[in-house]
C-alpha positions as a Markdown table, in Angstrom:
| # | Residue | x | y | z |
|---|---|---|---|---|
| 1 | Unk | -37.1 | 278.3 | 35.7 |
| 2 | Unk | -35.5 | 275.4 | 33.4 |
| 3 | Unk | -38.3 | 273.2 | 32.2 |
| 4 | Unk | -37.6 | 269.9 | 33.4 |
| 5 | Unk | -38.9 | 266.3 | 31.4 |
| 6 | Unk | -41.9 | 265.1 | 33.4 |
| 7 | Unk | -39.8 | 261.6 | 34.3 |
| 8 | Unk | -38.2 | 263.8 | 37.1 |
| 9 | Unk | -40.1 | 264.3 | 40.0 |
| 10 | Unk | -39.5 | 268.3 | 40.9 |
| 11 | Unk | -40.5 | 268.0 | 43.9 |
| 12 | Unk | -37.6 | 265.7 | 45.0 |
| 13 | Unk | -35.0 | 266.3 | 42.3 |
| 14 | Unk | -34.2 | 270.6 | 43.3 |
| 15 | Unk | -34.1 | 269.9 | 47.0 |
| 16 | Unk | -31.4 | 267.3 | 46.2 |
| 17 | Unk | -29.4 | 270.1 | 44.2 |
| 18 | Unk | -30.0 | 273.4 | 46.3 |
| 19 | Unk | -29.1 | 270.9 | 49.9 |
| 20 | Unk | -26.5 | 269.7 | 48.6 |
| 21 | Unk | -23.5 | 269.6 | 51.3 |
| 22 | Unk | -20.0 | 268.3 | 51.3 |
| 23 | Unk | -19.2 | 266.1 | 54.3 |
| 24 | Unk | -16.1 | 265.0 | 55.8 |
| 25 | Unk | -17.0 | 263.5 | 59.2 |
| 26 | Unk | -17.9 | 259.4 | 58.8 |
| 27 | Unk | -19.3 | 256.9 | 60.8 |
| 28 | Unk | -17.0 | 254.0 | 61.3 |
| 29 | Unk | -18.7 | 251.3 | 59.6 |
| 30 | Unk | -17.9 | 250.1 | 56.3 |
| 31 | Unk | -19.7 | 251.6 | 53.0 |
| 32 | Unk | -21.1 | 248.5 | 51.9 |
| 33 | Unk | -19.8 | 247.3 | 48.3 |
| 34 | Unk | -22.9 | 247.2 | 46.7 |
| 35 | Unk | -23.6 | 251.0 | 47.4 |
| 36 | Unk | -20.4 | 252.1 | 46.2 |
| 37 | Unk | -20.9 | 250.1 | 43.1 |
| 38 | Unk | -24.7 | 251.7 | 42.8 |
| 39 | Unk | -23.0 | 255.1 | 43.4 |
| 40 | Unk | -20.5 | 254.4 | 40.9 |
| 41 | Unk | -22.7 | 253.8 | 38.2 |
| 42 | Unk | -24.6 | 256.8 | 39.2 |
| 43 | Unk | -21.3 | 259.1 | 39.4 |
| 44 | Unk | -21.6 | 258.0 | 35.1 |
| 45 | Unk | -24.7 | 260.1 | 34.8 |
| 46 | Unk | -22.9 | 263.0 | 35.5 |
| 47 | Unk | -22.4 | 265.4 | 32.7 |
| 48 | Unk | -19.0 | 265.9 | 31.0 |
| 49 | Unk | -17.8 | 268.2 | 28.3 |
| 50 | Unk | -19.4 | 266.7 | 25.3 |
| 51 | Unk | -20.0 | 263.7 | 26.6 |
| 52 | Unk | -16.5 | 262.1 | 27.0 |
| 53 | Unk | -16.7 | 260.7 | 29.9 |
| 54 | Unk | -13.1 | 261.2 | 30.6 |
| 55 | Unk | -13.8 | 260.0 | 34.6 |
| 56 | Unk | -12.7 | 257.4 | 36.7 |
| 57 | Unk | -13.4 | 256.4 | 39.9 |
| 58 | Unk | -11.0 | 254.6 | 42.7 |
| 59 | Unk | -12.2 | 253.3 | 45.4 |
| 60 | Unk | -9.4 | 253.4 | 48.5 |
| 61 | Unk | -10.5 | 250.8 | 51.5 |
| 62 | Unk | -7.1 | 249.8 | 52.8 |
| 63 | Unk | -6.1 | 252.3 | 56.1 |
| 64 | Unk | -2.5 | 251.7 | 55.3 |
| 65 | Unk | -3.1 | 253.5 | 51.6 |
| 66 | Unk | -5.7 | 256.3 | 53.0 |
| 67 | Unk | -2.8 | 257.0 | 55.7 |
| 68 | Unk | -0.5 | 257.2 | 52.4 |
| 69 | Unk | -2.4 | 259.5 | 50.3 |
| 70 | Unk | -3.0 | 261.6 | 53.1 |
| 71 | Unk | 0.8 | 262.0 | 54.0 |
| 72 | Unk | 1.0 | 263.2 | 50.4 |
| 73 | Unk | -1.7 | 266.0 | 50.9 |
| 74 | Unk | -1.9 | 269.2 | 52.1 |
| 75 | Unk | -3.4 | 268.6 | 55.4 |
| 76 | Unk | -6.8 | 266.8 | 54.9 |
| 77 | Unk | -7.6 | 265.0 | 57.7 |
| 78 | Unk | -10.8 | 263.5 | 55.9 |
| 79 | Unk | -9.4 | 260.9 | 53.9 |
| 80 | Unk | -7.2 | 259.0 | 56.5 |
| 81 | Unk | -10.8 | 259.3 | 58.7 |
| 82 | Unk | -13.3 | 257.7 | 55.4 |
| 83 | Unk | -14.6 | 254.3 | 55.9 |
């Protein structure tokens, strides 16, 4: 097992990694702006090849532009359906 710096808590940190699921079915209500901000910040934690950070992040709220970029996929009823 990887040794892991004593500031994670094991405990929480592996369930969080093994449970892990994708999901594509939303509540209606809003993401507030402050979350998506907080998530944002977090999604910079994530490791990239070394260390570039070549990422960025968009956030789409407007119905009329998820309705757009879903036209332009391959059938992925998802994004037209996010909050």
């Amino acid at each position: 097992m990887v040794r892991m710096q004593k500031r994670y808590n094991r405990n929480m940190l592996l369930p969080c990694i093994v449970q892990r699921r994708a999901v594509r079915s939303f509540k209606p209500e809003p993401v507030p702006r402050a979350l998506i901000e907080e998530l944002i910040r977090a999604g910079f934690f994530a490791p990239t090849a070394r260390n570039r950070r070549p990422m960025e992040f968009i956030v789409v709220t407007d119905k009329r532009m998820q309705q757009a970029i879903h036209d332009a996929l391959v059938p992925q009823d998802f994004v037209k359906e996010a909050p």
